[in-house]
C-alpha positions in Angstrom: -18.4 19.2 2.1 -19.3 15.5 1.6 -16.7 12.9 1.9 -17.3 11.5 -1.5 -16.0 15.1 -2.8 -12.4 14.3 -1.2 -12.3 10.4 -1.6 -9.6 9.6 -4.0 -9.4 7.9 -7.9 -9.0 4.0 -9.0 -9.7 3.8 -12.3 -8.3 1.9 -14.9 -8.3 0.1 -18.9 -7.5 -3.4 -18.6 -8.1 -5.6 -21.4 -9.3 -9.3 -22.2 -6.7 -10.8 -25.0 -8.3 -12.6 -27.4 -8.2 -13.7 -31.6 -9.5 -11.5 -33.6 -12.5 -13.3 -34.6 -13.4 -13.4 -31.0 -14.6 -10.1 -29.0 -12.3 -7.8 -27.4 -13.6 -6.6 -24.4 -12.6 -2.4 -23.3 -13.4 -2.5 -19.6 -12.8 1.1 -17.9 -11.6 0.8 -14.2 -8.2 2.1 -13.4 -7.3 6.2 -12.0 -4.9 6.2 -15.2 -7.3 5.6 -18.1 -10.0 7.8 -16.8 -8.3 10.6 -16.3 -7.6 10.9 -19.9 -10.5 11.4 -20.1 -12.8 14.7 -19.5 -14.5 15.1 -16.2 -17.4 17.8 -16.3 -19.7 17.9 -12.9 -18.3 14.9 -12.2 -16.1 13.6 -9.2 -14.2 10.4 -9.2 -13.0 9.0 -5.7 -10.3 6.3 -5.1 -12.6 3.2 -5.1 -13.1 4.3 -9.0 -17.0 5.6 -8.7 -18.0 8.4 -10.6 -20.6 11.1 -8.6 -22.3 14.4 -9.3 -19.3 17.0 -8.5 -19.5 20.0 -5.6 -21.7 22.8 -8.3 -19.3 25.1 -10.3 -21.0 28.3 -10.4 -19.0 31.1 -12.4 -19.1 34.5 -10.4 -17.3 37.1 -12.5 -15.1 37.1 -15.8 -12.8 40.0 -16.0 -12.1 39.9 -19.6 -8.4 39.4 -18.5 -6.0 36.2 -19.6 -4.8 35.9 -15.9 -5.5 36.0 -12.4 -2.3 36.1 -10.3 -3.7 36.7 -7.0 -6.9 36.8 -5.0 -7.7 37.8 -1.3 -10.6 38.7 0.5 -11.5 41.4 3.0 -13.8 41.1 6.0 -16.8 42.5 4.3 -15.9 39.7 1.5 -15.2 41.6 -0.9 -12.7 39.8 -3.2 -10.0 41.5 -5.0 -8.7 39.7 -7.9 -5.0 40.7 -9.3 -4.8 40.0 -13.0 -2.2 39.4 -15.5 -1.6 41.6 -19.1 -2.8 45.0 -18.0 -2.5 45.1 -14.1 -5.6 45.6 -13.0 -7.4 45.1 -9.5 -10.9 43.7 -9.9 -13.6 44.1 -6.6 -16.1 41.4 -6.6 -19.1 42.3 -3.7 -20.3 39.2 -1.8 -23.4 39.3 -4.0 -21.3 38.5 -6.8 -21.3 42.0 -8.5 -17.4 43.0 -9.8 -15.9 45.9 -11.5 -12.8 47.6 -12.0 -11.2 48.2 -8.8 -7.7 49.7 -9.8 -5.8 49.8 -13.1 -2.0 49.9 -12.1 0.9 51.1 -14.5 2.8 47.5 -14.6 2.0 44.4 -16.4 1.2 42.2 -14.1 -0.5 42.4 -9.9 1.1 39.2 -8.9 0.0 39.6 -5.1 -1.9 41.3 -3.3 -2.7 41.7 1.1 -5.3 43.1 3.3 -3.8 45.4 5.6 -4.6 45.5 9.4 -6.9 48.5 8.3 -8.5 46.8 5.8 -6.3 48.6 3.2 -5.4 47.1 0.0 -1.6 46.1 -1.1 -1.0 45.2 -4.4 2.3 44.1 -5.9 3.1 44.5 -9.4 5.9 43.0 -11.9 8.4 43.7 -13.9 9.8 46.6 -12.3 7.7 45.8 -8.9 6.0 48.2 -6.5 3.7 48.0 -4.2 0.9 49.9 -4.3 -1.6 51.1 -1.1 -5.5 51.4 -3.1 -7.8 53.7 -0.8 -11.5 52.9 -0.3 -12.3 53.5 -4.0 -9.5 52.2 -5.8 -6.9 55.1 -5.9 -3.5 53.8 -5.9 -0.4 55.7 -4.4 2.9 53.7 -4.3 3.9 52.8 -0.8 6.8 51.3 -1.7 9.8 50.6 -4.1 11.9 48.4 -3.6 13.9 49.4 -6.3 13.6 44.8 -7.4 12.1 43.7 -10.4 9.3 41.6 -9.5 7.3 41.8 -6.3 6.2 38.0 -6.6 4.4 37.7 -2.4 3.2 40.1 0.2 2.2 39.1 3.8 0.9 41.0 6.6 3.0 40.2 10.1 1.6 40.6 13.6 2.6 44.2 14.3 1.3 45.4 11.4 4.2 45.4 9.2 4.1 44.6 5.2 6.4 41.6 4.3 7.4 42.0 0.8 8.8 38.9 -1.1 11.1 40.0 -4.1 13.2 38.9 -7.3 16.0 38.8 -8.6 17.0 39.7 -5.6 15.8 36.8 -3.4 15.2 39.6 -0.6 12.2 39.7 2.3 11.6 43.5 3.1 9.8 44.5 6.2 7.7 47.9 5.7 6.2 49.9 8.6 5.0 52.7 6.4 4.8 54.4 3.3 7.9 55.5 1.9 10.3 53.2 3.8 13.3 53.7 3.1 14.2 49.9 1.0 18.1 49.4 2.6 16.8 49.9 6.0 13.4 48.2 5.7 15.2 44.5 5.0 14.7 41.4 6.9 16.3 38.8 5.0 18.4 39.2 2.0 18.6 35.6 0.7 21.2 33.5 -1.5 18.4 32.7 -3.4 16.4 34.4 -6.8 13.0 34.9 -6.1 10.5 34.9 -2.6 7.7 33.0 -4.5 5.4 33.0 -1.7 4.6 34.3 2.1 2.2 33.4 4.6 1.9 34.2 8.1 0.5 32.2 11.1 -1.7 32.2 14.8 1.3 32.6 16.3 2.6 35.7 14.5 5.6 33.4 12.3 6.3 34.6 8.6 6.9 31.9 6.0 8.9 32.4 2.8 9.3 30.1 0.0 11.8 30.3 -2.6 13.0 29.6 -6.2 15.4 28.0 -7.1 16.6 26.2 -4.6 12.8 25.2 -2.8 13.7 26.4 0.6 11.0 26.8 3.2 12.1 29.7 6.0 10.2 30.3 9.0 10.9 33.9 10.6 9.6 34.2 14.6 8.4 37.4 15.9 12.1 38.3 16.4 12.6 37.7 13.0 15.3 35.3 13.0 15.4 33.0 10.0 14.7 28.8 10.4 15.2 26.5 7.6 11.9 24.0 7.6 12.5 22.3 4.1 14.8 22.2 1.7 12.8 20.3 -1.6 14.7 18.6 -4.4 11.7 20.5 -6.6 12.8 24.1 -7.5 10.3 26.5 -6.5 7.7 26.7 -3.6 4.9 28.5 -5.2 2.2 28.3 -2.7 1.5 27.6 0.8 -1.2 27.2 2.9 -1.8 27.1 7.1 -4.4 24.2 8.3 -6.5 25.0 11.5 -3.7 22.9 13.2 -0.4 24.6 12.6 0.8 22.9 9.9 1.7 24.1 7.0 1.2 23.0 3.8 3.6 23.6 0.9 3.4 23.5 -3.1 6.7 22.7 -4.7 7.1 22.8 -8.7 10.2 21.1 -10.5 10.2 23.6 -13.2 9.4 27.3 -11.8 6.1 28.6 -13.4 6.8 32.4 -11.7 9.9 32.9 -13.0 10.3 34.1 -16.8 11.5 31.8 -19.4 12.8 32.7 -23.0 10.4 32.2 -25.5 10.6 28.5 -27.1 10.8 28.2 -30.7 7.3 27.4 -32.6 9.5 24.0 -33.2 9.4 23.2 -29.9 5.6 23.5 -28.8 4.6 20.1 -27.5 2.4 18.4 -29.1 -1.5 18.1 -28.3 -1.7 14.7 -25.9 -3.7 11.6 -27.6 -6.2 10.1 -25.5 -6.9 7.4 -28.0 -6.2 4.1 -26.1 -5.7 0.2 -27.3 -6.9 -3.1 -25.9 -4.0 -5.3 -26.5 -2.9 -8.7 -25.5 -1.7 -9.1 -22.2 2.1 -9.5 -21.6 4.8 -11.0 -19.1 6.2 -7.4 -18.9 5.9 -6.9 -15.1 3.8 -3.9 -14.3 5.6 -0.3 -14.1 7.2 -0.2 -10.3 5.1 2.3 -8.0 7.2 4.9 -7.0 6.9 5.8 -3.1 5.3 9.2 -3.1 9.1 9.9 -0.9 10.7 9.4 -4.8 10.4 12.8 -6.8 12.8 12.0 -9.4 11.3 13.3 -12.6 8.2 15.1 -10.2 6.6 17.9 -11.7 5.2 19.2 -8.5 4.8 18.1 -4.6 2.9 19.0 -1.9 4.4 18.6 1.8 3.1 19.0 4.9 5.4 21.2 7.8 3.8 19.3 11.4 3.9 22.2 13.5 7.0 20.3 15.5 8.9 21.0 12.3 8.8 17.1 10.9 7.5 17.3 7.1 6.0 14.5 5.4 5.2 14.3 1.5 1.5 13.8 0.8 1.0 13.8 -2.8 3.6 14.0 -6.1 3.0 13.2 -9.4 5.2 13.2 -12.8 2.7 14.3 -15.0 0.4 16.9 -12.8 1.4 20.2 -12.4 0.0 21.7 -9.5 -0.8 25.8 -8.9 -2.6 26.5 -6.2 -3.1 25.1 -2.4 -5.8 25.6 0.1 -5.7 24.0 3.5 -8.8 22.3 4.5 -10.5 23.6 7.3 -10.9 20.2 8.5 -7.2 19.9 9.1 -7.3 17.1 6.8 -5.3 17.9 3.7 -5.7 20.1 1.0 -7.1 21.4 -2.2 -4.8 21.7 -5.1 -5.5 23.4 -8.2 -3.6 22.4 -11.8 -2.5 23.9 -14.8 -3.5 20.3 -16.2 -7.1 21.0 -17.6 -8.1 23.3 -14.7 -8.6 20.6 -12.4 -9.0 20.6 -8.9 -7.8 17.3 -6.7 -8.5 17.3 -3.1 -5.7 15.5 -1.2 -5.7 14.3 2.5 -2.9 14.1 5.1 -2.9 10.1 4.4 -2.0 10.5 0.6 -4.7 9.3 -1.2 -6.1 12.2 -3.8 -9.5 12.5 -5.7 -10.4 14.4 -8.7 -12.9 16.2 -6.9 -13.6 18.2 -10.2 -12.3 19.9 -13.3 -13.2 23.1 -15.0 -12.9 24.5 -18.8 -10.6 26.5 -17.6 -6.4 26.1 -18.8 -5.5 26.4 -15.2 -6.5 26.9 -11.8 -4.8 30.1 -10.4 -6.1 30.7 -6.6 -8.4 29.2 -4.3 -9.3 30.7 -1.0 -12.7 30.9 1.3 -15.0 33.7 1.2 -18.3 34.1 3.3 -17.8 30.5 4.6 -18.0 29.2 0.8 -15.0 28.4 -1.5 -13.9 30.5 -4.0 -11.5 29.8 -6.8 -10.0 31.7 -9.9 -8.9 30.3 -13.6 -6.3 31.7 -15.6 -7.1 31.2 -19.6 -9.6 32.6 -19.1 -9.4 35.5 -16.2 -12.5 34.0 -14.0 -14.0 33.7 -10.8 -16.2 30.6 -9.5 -18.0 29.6 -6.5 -17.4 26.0 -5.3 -20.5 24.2 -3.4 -21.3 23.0 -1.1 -24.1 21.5 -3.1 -23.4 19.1 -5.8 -24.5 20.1 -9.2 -27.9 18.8 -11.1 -26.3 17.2 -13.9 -22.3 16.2 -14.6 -21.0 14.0 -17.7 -18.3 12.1 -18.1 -16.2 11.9 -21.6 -14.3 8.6 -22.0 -10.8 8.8 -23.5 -11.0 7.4 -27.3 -10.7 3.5 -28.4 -8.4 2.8 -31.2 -9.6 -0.6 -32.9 -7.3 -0.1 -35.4 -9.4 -0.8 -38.3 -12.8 -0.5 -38.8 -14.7 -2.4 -36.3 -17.8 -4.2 -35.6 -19.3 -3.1 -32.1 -21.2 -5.3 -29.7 -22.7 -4.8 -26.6 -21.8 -2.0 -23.7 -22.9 -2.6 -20.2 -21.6 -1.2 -16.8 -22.7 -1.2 -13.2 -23.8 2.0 -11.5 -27.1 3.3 -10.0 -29.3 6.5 -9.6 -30.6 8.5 -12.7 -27.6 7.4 -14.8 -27.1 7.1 -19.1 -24.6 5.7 -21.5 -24.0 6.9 -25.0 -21.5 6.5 -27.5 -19.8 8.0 -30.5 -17.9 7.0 -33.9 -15.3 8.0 -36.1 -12.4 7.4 -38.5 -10.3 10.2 -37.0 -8.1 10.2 -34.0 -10.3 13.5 -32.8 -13.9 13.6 -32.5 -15.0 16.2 -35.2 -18.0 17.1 -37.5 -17.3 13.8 -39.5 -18.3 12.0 -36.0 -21.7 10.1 -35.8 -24.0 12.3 -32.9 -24.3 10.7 -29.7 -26.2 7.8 -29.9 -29.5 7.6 -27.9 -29.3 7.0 -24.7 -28.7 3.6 -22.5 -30.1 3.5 -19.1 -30.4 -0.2 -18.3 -27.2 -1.3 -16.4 -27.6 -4.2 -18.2 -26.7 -2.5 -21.2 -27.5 -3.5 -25.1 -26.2 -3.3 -28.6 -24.3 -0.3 -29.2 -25.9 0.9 -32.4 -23.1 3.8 -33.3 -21.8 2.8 -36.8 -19.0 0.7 -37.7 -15.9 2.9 -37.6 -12.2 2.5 -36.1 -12.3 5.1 -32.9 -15.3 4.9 -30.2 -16.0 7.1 -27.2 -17.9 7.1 -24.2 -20.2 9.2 -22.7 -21.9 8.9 -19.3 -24.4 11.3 -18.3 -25.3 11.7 -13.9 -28.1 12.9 -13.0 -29.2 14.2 -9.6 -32.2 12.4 -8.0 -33.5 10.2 -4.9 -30.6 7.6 -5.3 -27.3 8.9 -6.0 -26.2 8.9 -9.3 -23.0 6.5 -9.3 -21.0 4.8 -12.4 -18.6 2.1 -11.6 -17.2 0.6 -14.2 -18.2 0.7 -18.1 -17.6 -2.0 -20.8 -18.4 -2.7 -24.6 -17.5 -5.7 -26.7 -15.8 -5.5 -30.3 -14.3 -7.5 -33.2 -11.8 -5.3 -35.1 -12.0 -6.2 -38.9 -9.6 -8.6 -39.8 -6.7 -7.0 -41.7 -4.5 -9.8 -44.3 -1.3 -10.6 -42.4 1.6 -9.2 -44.8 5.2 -11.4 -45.2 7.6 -8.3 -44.5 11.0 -9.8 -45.8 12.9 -13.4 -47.0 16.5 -13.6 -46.0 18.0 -16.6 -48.5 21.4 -18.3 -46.5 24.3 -19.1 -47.7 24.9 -22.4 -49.2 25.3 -25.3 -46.8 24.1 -23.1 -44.0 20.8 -25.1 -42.0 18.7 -23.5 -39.2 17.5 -25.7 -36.4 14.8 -25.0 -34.4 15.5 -24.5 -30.8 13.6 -25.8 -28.2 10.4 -24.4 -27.4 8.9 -23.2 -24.3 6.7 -26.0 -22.8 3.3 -24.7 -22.4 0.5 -27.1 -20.3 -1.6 -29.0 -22.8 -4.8 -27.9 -21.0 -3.7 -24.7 -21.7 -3.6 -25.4 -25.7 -6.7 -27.6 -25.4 -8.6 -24.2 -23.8 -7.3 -21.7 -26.3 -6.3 -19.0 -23.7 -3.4 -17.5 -24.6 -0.5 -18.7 -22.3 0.4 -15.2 -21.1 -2.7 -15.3 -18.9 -0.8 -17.8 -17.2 2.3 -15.8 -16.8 3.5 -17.7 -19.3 6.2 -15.9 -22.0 6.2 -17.4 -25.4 8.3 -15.8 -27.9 10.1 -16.4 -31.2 13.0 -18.0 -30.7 15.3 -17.8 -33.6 16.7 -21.0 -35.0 20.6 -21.5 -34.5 22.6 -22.1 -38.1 24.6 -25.0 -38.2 26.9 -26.8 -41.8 24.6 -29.1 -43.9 25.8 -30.3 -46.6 23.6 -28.4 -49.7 21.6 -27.1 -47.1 19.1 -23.7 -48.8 17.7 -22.1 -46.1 15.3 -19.4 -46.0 14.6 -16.9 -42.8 11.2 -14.7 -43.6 9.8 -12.0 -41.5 5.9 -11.5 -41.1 3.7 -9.2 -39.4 -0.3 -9.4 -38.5 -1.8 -6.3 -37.6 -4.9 -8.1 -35.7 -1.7 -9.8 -33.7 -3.4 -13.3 -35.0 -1.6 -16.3 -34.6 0.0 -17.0 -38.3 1.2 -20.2 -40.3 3.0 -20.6 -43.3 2.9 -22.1 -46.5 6.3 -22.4 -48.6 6.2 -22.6 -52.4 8.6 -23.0 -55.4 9.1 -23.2 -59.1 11.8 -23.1 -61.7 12.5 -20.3 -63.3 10.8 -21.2 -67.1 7.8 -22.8 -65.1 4.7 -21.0 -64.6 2.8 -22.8 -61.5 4.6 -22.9 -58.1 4.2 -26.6 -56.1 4.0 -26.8 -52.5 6.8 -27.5 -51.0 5.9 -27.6 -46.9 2.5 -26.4 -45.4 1.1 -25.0 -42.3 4.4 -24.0 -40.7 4.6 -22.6 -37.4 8.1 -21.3 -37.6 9.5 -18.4 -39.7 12.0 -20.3 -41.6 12.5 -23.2 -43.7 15.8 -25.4 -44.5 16.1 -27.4 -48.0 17.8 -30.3 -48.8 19.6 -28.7 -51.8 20.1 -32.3 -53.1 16.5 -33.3 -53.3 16.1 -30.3 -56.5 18.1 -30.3 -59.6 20.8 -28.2 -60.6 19.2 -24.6 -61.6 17.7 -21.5 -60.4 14.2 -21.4 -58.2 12.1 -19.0 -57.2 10.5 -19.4 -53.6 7.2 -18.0 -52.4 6.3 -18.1 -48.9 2.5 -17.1 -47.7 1.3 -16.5 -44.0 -2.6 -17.0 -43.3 -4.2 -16.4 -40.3 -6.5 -19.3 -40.4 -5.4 -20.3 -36.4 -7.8 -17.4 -35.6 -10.3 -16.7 -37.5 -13.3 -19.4 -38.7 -13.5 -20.6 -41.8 -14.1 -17.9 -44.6 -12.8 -14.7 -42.8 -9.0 -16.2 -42.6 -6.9 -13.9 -45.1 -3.2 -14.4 -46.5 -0.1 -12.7 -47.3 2.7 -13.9 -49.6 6.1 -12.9 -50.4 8.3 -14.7 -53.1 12.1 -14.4 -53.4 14.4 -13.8 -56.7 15.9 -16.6 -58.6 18.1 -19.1 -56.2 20.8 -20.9 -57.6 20.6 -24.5 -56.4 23.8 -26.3 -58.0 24.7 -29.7 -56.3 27.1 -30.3 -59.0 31.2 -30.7 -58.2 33.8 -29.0 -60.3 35.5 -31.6 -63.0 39.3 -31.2 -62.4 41.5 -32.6 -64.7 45.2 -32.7 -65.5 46.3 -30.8 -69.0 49.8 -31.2 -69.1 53.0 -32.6 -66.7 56.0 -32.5 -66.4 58.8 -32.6 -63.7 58.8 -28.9 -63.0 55.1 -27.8 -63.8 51.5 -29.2 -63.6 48.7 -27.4 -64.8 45.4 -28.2 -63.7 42.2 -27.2 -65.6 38.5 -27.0 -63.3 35.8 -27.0 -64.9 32.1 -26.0 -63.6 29.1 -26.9 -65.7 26.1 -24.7 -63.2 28.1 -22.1 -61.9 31.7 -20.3 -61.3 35.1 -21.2 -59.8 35.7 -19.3 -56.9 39.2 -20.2 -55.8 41.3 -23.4 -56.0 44.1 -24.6 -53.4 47.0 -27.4 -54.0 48.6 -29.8 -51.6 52.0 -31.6 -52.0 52.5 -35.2 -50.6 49.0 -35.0 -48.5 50.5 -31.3 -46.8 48.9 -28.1 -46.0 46.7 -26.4 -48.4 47.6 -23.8 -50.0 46.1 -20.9 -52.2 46.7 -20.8 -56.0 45.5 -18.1 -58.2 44.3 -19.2 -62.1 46.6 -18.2 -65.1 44.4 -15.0 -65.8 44.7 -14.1 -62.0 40.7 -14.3 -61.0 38.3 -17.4 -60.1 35.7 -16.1 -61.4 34.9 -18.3 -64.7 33.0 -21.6 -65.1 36.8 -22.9 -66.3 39.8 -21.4 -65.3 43.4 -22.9 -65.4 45.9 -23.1 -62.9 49.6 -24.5 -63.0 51.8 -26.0 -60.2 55.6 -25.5 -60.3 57.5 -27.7 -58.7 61.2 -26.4 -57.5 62.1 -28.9 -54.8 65.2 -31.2 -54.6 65.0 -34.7 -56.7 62.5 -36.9 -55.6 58.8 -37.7 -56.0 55.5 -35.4 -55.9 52.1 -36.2 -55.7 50.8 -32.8 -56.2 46.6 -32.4 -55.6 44.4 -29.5 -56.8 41.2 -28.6 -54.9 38.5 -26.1 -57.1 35.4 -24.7 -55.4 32.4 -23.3 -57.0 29.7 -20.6 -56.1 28.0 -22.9 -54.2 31.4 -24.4 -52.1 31.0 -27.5 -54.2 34.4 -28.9 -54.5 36.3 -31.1 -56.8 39.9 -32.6 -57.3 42.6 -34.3 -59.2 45.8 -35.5 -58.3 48.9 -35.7 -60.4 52.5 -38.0 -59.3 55.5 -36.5 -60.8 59.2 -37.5 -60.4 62.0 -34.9 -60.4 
């Protein structure tokens, strides 16, 4: 197979941040992006090129939901085991299949050639195995008397290794009819023998659920740990040409059954719609060390043949089904559940998407007739892998979100061979029948003016074609201005009397940075709202607002006011950069205002296109006006004090005798809560004289006094 096949992915979707009236620019060039993406034909290798995939050529559908197992005889013949109605499928090596066996149980989850060139099948639930003559006759050859017979393995002498559940026990049969307590070879603390395998050298290997052991058994059948994985179950492994072996690990198991989950609970389809935003000072996600497989769905490992094991591959996302070593002795093939693709991985680490089928999942791959086979589950098929690359492979992009309805440019990419570019466009999150077609094709690397129509979701399509230069895409990119959407003011906080807000220092940004209009974060350069800190001025009407701009354009604000009985609102303070304003209270009369506050987003967009949001607040009381205290009556015993408040209400009033402390008074109806209220003083202290003062407050913490001298 050609190395391109086997190289591995780069791709990613890195964004330009600009205004909104400028272009935003969707370059595809990272592994991440593209593989939301649909691969079909198509291979991607780890310097981020696109080629023409190894050819996919379906063999033989056996109308069944699942194939569990697959092995090949040395006529190669294939036998496929299927899942729903146990049944044994024969496919000749001219590609001709038919029923082989149809077995009693549910499910043939493994199946062996015997050193005749018998066939074993295992079956689950209640397992057996089954020995199926020359024409497909089955006649149990043994019963273990376990409920799933998940592996089977011929040894070097002949014998039938049987790997069972819920037992977690390894049976070794000579011959039909064995009898089960006599015929075992390991009985396990563990639940299920996932998977055997046998080497050159005659060693049996046995991988488990649920605690992801890895035995090795010699030809005198004693047991070896190799590997104990953090991942529960080992669910496949494979022997290269050199000894090693190669291991498939799972963090959840996918053999064992599961309750049913609730309709509740079925995840939701994943979006592939992606976003160009502006770029950030959040430092890139840390790469985990393929060593790390906290949160790993699956893992494949490498056993050296001196027992030393090394992870190749993990992932957090893929889950992996299937393993075949390469011949090569240079890694493996691994075949997903994730959209039936198939990644080849080498011994170094690095992994490519070597292709990806309809299929929901890639069951088994093995060799057969010195060609690659390999079998899908959803549907129950069988395909032929290379080694020729296919005539024609496309490439779906994942989906661009603009966000609102947008105005495309021009696409252009770099590549070479017989290669084309087309595009799509929507106003749903899926491409359906409300979808423009494809547009007509682009062949020019140089690209042109995408003439899909205006809409808020595009997708990419390239198209590879086979001919005297290889067909190659390397990276893809299209230009677009998002329509501008009116900023919107979201709320208006009004303080507290006498409460200011003062700006706090900003971050210092380079001039020539300004002068250039690149945004600062380019240059690793944070800048973020800072909120003001409060602080006491005297009358001080402050107001805090809240705004948001969907285009992320750079806002400024305008603040407005009018008295309530007035009908046009003067400017107060224009063009503000902050989000938050504070009023001398003094500078407006006593009364109640109303404040509006607009954002416009004139900083990025020309002349024409800016638009503007506006929010206005409910009537504010300014009142810069002091209670009147005054003295009603006196005498030697008593004061009493009367406050009077002409804009608002007394709050509360306090007294002090001869300069002291404070202290709390309560008027003679036992509330503040009037524009006049009354309080009275009473004086029981030895002889002597009093100057007694009372302090009133208003709404607004306005305060006024009066003092009264009294002799005793």
């Amino acid at each position: 197979m050609n190395k391109a096949f086997f190289a591995a992915l780069l791709f990613t979707v890195s964004s330009i941040a600009v205004f909104s009236s400028d272009p935003s620019i969707w370059s595809v060039n990272s592994r991440t992006e593209v593989l939301k993406g649909d691969a079909r034909g198509v291979s991607i290798d780890q310097n981020g090129v696109l080629t023409l995939a190894p050819r996919w050529t379906e063999t033989f559908k056996t109308e069944q939901s699942y194939i569990w197992s697959t092995i090949v005889d040395a006529a190669g013949n294939i036998y496929l085991g299927t899942g729903g109605d146990g049944k044994v499928f024969k496919v000749d090596a001219t590609g001709k299949g038919a029923l082989f066996a149809d077995l009693a149980e549910i499910n043939v989850s493994s199946l062996a050639v015997g050193r005749n060139g018998e066939i074993f099948a295992g079956t689950s639930p209640d397992g057996k195995v089954y020995r199926l003559s020359a024409n497909g006759t089955p006649t149990v050859y043994f019963e273990p008397r376990e409920k799933y017979i998940w592996s089977l393995a011929v040894m070097a002498d002949g014998s039938l290794a049987v790997g069972t559940g819920d037992g977690g026990r390894i049976f070794k049969v000579a011959s039909a009819g064995a009898d089960p307590a006599k015929s075992i070879l390991f009985d396990t603390s563990e639940t299920h023998i996932i998977s055997l395998t046998t080497d050159r050298q005659g060693n049996l290997y046995a991988g488990t659920d649920s605690n992801g052991l890895v035995m090795r058994f010699g030809p005198d059948g004693r047991p070896f740990g190799l590997l104990d994985s953090p991942l529960r179950e080992i669910h496949d492994m494979s022997v290269g040409p050199d000894g090693s072996l190669y291991v498939l690990a799972l963090g959840e198991s996918a053999s064992a059954p599961k309750p049913a989950e609730p309709a509740a609970a079925a995840a939701t389809p994943e979006s592939k719609a992606v976003t160009v935003e502006k770029p950030t000072l959040a430092a890139p996600e840390p790469v985990k060390s393929r060593y790390d497989l906290t949160g790993a769905k699956s893992a494949v490992y490498r056993i050296l043949p001196d027992g030393g094991n090394d992870i190749l591959w993990a992932s957090t996302t893929v889950v992996g089904f299937s393993i075949y070593a390469h011949q090569t002795g240079n890694g493996v093939l691994l075949g997903t559940s994730d959209k039936g693709r198939i990644y080849s991985i080498q011994n170094d680490g690095s992994a490519t998407l070597a292709l990806q089928s309809d299929a929901n999942q890639i069951s088994t791959i093995r060799v057969a007739g010195g060609s690659l086979i390999a079998t899908s589950s959803n549907p129950g098929v069988l395909y032929r892998m290379g080694p020729e690359t296919v005539a024609e492979g496309t490439y779906e992009s994942s989906i661009l979100d603009a966000k609102t309805a947008a105005l495309w440019g021009r696409l252009w990419w770099l590549g070479a061979g017989d290669l084309a570019i087309q595009t799509r466009t929507g106003n749903t999150g899926k491409p359906d029948e409300t979808w423009s077609s494809w547009s007509d094709p682009m062949r020019d690397q140089k690209g042109g003016q995408i003439s899909s129509p205006r809409a808020r979701y595009l997708q990419w399509r390239g198209v590879l074609k086979a001919s005297a230069v290889p067909a190659r895409l390397e990276a893809v990119n299209l230009a677009f201005v998002a329509r501008n959407i009116a900023p919107e003011v979201l709320s208006i906080q009004v303080l507290p009397t006498n409460v200011g807000l003062i700006a706090n220092p900003p971050v210092q940004i380079d001039p020539n940075i300004e002068i250039s209009g690149m945004d600062p974060a380019v240059f690793g350069i944070q800048v973020v709202s800072v909120p003001p800190r409060r602080a006491y001025q005297r009358g001080a009407r402050s107001l805090q607002w809240t705004s948001e701009d969907r285009n992320g354009d750079n806002l400024v604000f305008d603040v407005y006011y009018r008295e309530v009985g007035e009908t046009e609102f003067k400017l107060l303070r224009e063009n503000l950069t902050d989000s938050f304003l504070a009023i001398d209270g003094q500078s407006l009369a006593d009364g109640q205002y109303i404040f509006r506050v607009v954002a416009r987003d004139t900083p990025s967009n020309p002349n024409g296109l800016a638009l503007s949001g506006e929010k206005t607040t409910g009537p504010i009381n300014i009142d810069n006006t002091p209670p009147i205290v005054t003295v009603i009556s006196s005498t030697s015993d008593q004061i009493v004090f009367e406050a009077n408040d002409r804009s608002s209400y007394i709050t509360r009033a306090e007294y002090s005798i001869n300069a002291g402390e404070w202290r709390p008074i309560y008027p003679q109806d036992g509330i503040s809560d009037s524009p006049v209220e009354r309080y009275t003083v009473n004086l029981r202290r030895e002889a002597g004289e009093y100057a007694v003062t009372l302090r009133a407050f208003d709404v607004n913490g306005n305060s006024g006094n009066a003092r009264q001298v009294v002799r005793k």
